[in-house]
C-alpha positions in Angstrom: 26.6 -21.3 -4.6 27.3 -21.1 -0.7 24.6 -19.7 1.5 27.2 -17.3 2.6 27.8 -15.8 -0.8 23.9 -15.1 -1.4 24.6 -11.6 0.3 22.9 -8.5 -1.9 22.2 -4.6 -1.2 19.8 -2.6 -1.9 20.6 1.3 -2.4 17.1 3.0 -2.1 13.9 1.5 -0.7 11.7 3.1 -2.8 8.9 1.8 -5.3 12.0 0.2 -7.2 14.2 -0.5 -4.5 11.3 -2.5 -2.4 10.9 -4.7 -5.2 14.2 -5.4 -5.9 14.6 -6.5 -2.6 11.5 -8.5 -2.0 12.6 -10.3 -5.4 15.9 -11.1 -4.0 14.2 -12.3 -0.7 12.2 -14.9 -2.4 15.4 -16.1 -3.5 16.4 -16.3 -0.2 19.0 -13.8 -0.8 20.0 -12.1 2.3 19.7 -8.3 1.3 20.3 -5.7 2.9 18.0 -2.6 2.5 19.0 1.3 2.6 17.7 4.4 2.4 18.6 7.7 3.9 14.9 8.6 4.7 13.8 6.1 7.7 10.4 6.6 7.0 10.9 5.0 3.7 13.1 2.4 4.7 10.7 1.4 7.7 7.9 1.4 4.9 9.5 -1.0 2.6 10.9 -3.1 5.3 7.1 -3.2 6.9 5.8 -3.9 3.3 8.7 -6.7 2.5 7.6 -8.4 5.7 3.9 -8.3 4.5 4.6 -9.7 1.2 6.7 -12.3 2.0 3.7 -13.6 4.8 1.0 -13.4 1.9 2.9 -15.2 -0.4 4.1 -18.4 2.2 0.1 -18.3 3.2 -0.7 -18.8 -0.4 2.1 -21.7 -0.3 4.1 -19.4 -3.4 7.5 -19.5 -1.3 8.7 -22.1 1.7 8.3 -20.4 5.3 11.9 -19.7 6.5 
């Protein structure tokens, strides 16, 4: 598959929605995250980031 076609979104960054996302980020998926309540969105998007640094610390994913 095309790096161009590894587009996803993500309706509601929620509990559900942040792990969704995360999951498809590991793939190196480029998602794209919403949510009508910014708070929540800025949340997951804050808590993605985290994630995704812990687990290329602990060598689970290549840094990109």
């Amino acid at each position: 598959m095309c790096p161009a076609e590894k587009i996803t979104a993500v309706i509601g960054a929620g509990t559900m929605g942040y792990g969704i996302a995360l999951g498809f980020a590991i793939g190196e998926w480029d998602v794209r995250l919403y949510d009508l309540d910014r708070a929540v969105l800025q949340s997951a998007e804050e808590r993605i980031a985290a994630s995704l640094e812990a687990l290329v610390d602990a060598d689970l994913v290549p840094a990109r």
